[in-house]
C-alpha positions as CSV (number, residue, x, y, z in Angstrom):
1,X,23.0,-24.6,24.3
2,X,22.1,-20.7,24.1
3,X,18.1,-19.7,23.8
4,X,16.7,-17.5,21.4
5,X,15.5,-14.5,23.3
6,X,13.2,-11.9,22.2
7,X,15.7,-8.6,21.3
8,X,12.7,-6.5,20.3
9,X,9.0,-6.1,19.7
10,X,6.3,-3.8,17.7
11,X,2.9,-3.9,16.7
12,X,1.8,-2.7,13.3
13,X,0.3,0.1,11.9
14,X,-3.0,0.6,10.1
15,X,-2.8,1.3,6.6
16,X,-3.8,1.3,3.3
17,X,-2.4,0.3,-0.1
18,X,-3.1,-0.6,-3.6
19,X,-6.7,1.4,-4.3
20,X,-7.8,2.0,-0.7
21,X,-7.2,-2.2,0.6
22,X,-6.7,-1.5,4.7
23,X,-4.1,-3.6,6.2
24,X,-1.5,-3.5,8.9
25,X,2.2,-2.9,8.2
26,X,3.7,-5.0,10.9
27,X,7.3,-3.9,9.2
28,X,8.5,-2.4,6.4
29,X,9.6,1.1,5.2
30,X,11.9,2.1,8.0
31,X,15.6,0.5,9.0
32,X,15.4,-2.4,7.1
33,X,18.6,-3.7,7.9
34,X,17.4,-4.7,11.0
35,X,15.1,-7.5,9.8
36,X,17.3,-8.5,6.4
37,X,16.8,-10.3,4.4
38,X,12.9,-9.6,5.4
39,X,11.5,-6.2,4.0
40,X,8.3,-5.7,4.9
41,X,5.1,-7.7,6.4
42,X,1.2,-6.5,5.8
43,X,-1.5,-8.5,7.4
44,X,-4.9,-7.9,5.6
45,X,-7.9,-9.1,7.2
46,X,-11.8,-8.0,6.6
47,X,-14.9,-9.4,6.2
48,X,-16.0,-5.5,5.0
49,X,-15.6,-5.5,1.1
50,X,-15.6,-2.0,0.7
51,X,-12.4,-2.4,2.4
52,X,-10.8,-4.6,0.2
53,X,-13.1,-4.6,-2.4
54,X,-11.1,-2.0,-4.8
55,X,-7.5,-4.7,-4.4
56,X,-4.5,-3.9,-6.2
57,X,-4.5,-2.3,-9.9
58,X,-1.4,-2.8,-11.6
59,X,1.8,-1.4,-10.4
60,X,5.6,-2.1,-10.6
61,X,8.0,-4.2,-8.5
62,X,12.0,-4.7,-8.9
63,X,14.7,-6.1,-6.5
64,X,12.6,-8.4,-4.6
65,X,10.6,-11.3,-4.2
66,X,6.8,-11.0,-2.7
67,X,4.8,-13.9,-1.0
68,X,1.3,-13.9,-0.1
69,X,-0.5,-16.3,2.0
70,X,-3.9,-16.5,1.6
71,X,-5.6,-17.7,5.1
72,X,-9.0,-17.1,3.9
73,X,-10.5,-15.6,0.9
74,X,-9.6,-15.3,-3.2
75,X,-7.5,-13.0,-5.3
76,X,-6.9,-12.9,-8.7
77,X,-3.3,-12.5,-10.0
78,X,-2.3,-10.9,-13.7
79,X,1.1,-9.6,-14.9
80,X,3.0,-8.2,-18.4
81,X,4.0,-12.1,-18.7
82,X,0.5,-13.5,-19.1
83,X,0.5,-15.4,-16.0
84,X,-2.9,-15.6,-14.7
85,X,-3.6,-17.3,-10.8
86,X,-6.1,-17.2,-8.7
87,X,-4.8,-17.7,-4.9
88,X,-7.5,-19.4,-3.1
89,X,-8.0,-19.7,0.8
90,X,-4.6,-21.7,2.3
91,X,-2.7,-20.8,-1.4
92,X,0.4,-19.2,-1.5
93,X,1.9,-16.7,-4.6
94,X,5.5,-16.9,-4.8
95,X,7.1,-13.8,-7.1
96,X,10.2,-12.8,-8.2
97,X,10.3,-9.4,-9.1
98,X,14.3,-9.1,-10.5
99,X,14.5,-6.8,-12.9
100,X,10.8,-6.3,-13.3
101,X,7.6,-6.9,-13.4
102,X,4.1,-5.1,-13.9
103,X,0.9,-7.1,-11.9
104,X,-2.3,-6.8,-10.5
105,X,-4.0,-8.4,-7.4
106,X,-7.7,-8.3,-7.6
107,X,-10.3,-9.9,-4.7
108,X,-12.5,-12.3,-6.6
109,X,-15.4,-12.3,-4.2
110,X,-18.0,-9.5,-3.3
111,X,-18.6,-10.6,-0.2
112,X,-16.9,-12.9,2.8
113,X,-13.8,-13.0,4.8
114,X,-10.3,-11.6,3.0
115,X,-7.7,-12.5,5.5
116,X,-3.8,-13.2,5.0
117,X,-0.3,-12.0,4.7
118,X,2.0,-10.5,2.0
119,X,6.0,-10.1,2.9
120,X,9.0,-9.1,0.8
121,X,11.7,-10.8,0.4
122,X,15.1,-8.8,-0.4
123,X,17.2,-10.2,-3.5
124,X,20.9,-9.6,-3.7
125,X,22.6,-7.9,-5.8
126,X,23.8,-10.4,-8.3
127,X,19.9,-11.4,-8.7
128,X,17.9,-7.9,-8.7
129,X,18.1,-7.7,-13.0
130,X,17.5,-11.2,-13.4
131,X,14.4,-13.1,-15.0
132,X,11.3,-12.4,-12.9
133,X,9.3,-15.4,-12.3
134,X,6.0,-16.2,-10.8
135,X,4.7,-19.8,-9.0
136,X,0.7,-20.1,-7.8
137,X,0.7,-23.0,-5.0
138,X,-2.6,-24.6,-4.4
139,X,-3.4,-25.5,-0.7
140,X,-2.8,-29.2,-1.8
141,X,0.8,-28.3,-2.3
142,X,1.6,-26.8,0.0
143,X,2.7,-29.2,3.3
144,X,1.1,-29.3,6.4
145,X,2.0,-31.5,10.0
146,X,0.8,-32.8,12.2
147,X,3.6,-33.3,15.2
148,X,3.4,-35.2,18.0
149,X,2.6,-32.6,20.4
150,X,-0.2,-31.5,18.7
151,X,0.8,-28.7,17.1
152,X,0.0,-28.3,13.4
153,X,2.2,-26.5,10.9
154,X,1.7,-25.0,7.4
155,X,5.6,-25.5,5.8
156,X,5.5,-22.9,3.2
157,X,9.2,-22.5,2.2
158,X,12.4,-23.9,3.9
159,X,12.2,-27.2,5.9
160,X,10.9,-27.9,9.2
161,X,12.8,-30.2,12.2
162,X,10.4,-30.5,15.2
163,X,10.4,-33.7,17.1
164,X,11.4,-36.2,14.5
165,X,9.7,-35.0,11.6
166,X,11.8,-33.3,8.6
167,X,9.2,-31.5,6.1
168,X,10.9,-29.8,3.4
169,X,8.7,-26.9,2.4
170,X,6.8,-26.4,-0.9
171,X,9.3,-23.6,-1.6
172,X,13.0,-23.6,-1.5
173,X,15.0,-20.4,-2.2
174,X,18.9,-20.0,-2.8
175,X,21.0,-17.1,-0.7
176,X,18.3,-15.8,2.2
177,X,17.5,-19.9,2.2
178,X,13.9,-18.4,3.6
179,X,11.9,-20.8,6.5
180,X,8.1,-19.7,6.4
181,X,6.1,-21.4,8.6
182,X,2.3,-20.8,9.8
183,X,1.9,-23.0,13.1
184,X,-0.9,-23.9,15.3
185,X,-0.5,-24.1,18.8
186,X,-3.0,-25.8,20.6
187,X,-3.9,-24.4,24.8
188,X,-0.8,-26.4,26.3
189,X,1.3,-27.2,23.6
190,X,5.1,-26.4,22.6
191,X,7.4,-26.6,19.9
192,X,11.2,-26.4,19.3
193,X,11.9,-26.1,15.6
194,X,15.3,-26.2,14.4
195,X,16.9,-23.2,13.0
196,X,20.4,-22.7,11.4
197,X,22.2,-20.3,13.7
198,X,23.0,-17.0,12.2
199,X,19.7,-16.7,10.5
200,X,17.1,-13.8,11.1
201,X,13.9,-14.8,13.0
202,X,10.7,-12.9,13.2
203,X,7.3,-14.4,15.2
204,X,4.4,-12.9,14.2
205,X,1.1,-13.7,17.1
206,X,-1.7,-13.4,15.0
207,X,-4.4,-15.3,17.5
208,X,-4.0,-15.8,20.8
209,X,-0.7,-15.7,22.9
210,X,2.5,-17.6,23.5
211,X,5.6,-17.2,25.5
212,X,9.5,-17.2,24.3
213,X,12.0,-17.8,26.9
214,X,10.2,-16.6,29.8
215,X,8.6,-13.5,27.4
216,X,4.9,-12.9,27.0
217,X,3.5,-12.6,23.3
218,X,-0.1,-11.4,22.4
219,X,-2.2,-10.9,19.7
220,X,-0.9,-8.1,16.8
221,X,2.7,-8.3,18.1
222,X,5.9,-9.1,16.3
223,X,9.0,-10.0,17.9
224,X,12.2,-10.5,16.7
225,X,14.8,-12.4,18.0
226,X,18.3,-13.5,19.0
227,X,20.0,-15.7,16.1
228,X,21.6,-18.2,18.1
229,X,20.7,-21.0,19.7
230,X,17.5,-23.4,20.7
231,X,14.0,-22.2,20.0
232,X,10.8,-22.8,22.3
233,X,7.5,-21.5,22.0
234,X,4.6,-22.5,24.2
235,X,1.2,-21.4,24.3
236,X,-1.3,-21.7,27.2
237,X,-4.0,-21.0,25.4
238,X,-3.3,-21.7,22.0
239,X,-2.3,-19.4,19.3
240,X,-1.4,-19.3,15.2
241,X,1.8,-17.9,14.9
242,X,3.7,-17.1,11.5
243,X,7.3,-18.1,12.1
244,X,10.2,-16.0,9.2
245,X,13.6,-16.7,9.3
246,X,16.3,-16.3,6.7
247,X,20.1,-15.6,6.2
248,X,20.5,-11.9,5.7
249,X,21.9,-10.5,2.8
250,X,24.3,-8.0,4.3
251,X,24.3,-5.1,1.1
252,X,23.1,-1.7,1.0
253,X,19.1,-1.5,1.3
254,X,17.7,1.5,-0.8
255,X,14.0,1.7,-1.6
256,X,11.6,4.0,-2.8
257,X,8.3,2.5,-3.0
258,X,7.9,-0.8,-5.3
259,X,11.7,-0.7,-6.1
260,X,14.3,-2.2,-3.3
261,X,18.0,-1.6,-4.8
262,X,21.4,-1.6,-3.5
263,X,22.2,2.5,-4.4
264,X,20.1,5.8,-5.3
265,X,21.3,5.6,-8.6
266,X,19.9,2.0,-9.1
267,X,16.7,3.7,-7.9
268,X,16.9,6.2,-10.1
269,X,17.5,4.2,-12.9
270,X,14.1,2.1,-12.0
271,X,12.1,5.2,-12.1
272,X,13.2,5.7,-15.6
273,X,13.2,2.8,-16.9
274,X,9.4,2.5,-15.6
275,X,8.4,6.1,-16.8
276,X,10.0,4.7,-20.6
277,X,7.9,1.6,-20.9
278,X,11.2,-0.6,-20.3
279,X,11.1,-1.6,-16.5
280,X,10.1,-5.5,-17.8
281,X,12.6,-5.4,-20.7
């Protein structure tokens, strides 16, 4: 059987979003088609409120799906349908945008640790003006194993096959069939989790280091890899590592800021419809 090799990686960039929040854009904005049906990836992590403090005031999404992972810290979630969630440390938020929706993501501490990630999810075409929907999961719904080898993995969405065990994830998504997994290496430990072939995959080292077919990854890099064939990672040292992999979509990507479409004229239309008060109609 092939190996999944590493095709490709990048480190982030540091930015800022919402009201001034500083984060790192790992991807997102730039040739999306190369990481479909994944649009972008921001890491946040701060223990300076003034940094985070100010969050995310409401703003506008349409065409795709957001998930945030919240490692460490609180946020507050509000949107035009009257859902109200707060994401606590080792939550998840799961939303679909489709045709629209207005939100807000507020810290709800002054002080502490805000650490996590937030990554878009494309939609296709038949789904992008469908209902919008919104799940909160609490940490205790979320599953997390224990494998033999010692490694210990968060299954947020999709199912994970690693040494005899089959978790199905707490979130299961039709078309891009996402696999989002946070996993814990310990120094000396490895892991082999079965993917389907065909399917995008993205690593994500956020502590420590591990190594892929020979290939050194550190801390702040993201690689992304062949989509065929077996999977190792192994880690010397230890090292957390967020694991994405999903059948792309294969359509047109068009997007101009919170809106992720098929055409400029879809676009267009989503800038209307948001400057007339209709976007979540």
């Amino acid at each position: 059987m092939s190996v999944r090799e590493i095709l490709s990686t990048s480190t982030g960039r540091a930015t800022s979003d919402g009201a001034g929040v500083r984060l790192t854009r790992l991807f997102g904005g730039t040739a999306p088609e190369r990481f479909d049906p994944f649009l972008m990836l921001d890491e946040f992590g701060s223990d300076n409120p003034d940094e985070y403090i100010a969050g995310f005031p409401p703003h506008p999404h349409r065409g795709f799906e957001t998930i945030t992972y919240m490692i460490e810290g609180r946020m507050r979630h509000e949107d035009h349908l009257g859902n109200v969630g707060l994401l606590e440390s080792g939550g998840v938020q799961w939303m679909t945008a489709a045709r629209g929706v207005i939100h807000s993501e507020m810290p709800q501490q002054e002080r502490g640790v805000m650490r996590g990630f937030q990554l878009w999810l494309n939609l296709p075409a038949k789904s992008k003006l469908g209902d919008p929907g919104y799940r909160d999961f609490a940490p205790a719904e979320i599953p997390r194993v224990a494998l033999p080898s010692g490694v210990e993995a968060v299954v947020i969405a999709g199912r994970l096959q690693a040494e005899g065990i089959d978790q199905p994830g707490a979130m299961q998504r039709p078309d891009t069939e996402p696999q989002l997994f946070d996993l814990n290496l310990p120094a000396g430990s490895s892991i082999e989790p079965q993917l389907p072939n065909g399917h995008r995959l993205l690593l994500c080292v956020y502590e420590g280091e591990i190594s892929v077919a020979g290939q050194h990854l550190g801390k702040g890099q993201l690689a992304r890899l062949s989509e065929q064939g077996r999977l190792q990672l192994m880690s010397s040292n230890g090292a957390r590592v967020l694991l994405l992999a999903g059948r792309p979509i294969g359509e047109p990507i068009v997007q101009y800021g919170p809106f992720v479409m098929n055409s400029r004229e879809e676009i267009e239309q989503a800038l209307r419809d948001f400057r007339d008060g209709i976007l979540t109609e």
